[in-house]
PyMOL commands that place a pseudoatom at each C-alpha (Angstrom):
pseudoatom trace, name=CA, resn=UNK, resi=1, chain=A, elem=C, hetatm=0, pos=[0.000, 0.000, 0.000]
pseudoatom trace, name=CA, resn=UNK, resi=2, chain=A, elem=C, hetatm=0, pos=[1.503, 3.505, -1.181]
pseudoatom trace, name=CA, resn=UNK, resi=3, chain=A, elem=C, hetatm=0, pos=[1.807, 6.248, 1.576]
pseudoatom trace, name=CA, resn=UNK, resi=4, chain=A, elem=C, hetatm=0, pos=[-1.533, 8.157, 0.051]
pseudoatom trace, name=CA, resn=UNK, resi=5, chain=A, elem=C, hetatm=0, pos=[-3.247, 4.969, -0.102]
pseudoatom trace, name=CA, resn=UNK, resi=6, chain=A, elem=C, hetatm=0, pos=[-2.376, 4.832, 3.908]
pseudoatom trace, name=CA, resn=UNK, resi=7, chain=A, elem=C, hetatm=0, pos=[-3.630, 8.224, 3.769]
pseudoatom trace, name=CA, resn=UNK, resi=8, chain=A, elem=C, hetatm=0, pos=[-6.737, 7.812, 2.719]
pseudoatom trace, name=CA, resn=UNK, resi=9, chain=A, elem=C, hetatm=0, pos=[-8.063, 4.934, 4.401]
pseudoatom trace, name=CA, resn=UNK, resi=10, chain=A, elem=C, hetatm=0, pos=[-7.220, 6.919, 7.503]
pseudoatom trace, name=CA, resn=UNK, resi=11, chain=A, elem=C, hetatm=0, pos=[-9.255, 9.767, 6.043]
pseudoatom trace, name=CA, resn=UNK, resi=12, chain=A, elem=C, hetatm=0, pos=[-12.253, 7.554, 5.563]
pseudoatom trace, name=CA, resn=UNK, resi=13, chain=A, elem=C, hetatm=0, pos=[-11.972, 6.400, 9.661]
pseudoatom trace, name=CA, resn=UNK, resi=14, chain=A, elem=C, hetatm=0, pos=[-11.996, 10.154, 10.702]
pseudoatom trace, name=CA, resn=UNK, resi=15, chain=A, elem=C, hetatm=0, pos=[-15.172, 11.470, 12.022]
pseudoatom trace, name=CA, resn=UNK, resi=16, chain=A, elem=C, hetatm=0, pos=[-16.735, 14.419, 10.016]
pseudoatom trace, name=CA, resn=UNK, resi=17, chain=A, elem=C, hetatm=0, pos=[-14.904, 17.326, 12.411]
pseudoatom trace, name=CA, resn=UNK, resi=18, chain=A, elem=C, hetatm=0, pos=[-11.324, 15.452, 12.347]
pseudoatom trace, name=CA, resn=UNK, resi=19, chain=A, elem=C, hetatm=0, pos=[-12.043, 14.935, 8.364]
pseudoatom trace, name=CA, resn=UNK, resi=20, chain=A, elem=C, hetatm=0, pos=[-13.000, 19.139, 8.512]
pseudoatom trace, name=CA, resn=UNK, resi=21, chain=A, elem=C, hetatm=0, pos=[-9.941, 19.455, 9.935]
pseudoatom trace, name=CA, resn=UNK, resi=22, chain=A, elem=C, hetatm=0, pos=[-7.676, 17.323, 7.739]
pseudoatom trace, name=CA, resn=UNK, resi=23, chain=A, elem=C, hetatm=0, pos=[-8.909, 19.039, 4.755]
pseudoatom trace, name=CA, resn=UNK, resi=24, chain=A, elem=C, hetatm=0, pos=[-8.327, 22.761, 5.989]
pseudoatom trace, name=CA, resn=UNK, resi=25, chain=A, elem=C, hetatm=0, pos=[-4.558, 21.766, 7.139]
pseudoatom trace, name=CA, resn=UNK, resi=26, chain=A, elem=C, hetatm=0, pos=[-4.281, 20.074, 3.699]
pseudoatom trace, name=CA, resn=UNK, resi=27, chain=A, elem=C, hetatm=0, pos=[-5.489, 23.193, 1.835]
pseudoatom trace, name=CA, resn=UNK, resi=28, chain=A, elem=C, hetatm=0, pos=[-2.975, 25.071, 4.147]
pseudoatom trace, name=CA, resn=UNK, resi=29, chain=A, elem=C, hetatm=0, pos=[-0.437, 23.198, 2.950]
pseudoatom trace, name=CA, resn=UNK, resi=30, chain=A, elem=C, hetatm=0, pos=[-1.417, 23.776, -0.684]
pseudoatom trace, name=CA, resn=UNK, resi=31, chain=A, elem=C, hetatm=0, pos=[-1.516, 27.437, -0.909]
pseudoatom trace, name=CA, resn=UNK, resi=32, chain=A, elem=C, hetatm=0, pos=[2.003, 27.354, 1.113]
pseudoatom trace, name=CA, resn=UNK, resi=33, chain=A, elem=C, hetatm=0, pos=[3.885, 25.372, -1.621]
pseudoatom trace, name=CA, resn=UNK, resi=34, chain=A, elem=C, hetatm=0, pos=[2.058, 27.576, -4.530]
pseudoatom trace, name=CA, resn=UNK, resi=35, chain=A, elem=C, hetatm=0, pos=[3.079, 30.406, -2.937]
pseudoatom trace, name=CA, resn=UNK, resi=36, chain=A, elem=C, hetatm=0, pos=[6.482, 28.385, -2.887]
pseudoatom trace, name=CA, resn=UNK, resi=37, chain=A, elem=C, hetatm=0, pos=[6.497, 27.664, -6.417]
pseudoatom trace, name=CA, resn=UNK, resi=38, chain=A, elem=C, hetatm=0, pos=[5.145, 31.326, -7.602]
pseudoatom trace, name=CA, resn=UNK, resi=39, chain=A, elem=C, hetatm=0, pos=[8.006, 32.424, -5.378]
pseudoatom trace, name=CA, resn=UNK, resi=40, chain=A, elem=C, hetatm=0, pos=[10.904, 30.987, -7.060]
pseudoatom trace, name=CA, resn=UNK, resi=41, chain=A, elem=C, hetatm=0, pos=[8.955, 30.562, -10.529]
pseudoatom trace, name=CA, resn=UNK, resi=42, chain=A, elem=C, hetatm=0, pos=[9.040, 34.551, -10.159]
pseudoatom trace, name=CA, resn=UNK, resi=43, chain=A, elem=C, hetatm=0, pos=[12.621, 34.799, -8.847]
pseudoatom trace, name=CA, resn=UNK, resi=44, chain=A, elem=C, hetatm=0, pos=[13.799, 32.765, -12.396]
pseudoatom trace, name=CA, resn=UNK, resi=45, chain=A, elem=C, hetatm=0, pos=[11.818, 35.047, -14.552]
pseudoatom trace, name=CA, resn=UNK, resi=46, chain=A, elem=C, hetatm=0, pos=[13.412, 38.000, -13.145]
pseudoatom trace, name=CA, resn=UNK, resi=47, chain=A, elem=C, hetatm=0, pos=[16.972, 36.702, -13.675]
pseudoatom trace, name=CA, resn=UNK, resi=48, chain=A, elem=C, hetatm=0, pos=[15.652, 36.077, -16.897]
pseudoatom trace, name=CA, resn=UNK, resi=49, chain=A, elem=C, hetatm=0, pos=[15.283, 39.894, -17.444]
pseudoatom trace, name=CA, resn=UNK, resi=50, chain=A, elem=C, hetatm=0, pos=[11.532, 38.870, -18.074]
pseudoatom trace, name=CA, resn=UNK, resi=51, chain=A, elem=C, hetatm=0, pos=[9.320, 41.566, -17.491]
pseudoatom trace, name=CA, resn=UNK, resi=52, chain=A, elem=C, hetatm=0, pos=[5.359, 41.405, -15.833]
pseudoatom trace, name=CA, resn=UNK, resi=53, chain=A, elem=C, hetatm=0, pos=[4.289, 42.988, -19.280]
pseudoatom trace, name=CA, resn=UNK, resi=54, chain=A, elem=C, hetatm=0, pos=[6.057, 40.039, -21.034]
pseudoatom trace, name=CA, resn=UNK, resi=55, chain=A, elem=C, hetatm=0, pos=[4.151, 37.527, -18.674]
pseudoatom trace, name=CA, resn=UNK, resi=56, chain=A, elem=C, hetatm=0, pos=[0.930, 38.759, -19.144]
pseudoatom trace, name=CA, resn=UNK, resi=57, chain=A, elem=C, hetatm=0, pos=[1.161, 38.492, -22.759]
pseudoatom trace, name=CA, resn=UNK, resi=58, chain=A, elem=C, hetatm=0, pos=[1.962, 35.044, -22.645]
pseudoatom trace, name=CA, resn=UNK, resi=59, chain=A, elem=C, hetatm=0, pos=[-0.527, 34.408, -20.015]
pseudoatom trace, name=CA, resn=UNK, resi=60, chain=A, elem=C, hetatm=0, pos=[-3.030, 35.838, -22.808]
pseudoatom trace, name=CA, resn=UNK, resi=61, chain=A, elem=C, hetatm=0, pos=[-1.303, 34.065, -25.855]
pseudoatom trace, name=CA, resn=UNK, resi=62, chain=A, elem=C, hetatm=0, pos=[-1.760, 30.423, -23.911]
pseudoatom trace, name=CA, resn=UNK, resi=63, chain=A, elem=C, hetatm=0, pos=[-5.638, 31.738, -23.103]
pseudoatom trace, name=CA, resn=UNK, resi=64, chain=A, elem=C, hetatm=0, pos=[-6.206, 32.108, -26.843]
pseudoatom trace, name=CA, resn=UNK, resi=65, chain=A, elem=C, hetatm=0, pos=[-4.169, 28.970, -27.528]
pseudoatom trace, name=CA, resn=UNK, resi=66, chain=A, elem=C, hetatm=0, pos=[-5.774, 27.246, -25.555]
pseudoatom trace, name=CA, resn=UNK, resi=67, chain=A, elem=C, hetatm=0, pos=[-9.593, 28.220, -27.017]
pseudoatom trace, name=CA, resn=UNK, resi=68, chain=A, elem=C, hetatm=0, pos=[-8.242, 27.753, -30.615]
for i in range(1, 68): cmd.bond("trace and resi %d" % i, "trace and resi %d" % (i + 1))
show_as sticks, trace
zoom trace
């Protein structure tokens, strides 16, 4: 059995408030590494001399992209 298969069939044994609980700490701990990620993801593109103007527009090239 993997460690999230351990997980969650510990999850299913928790009563509704543990579960409650589990799920907000797990959320926690989701935004924390994204923040994380956008942190160094950010850091890279400024080394890069890539500028916020230059991000958006590929933010907004990959929307259309992705429509197409």
């Amino acid at each position: 059995m993997t460690k999230v298969e351990e997980i969650v069939a510990a999850a299913e044994r928790l009563s509704a408030s543990e579960f409650e609980r589990l799920r907000k700490t797990l959320d926690r701990l989701e935004k924390s590494r994204w923040e994380s990620e956008l942190r160094a993801t950010t850091d890279e593109l400024r080394k890069a001399g890539v500028t916020d103007q230059q991000i958006d527009q590929m933010v907004m090239r990959r929307r259309r992209e992705s429509r197409a």
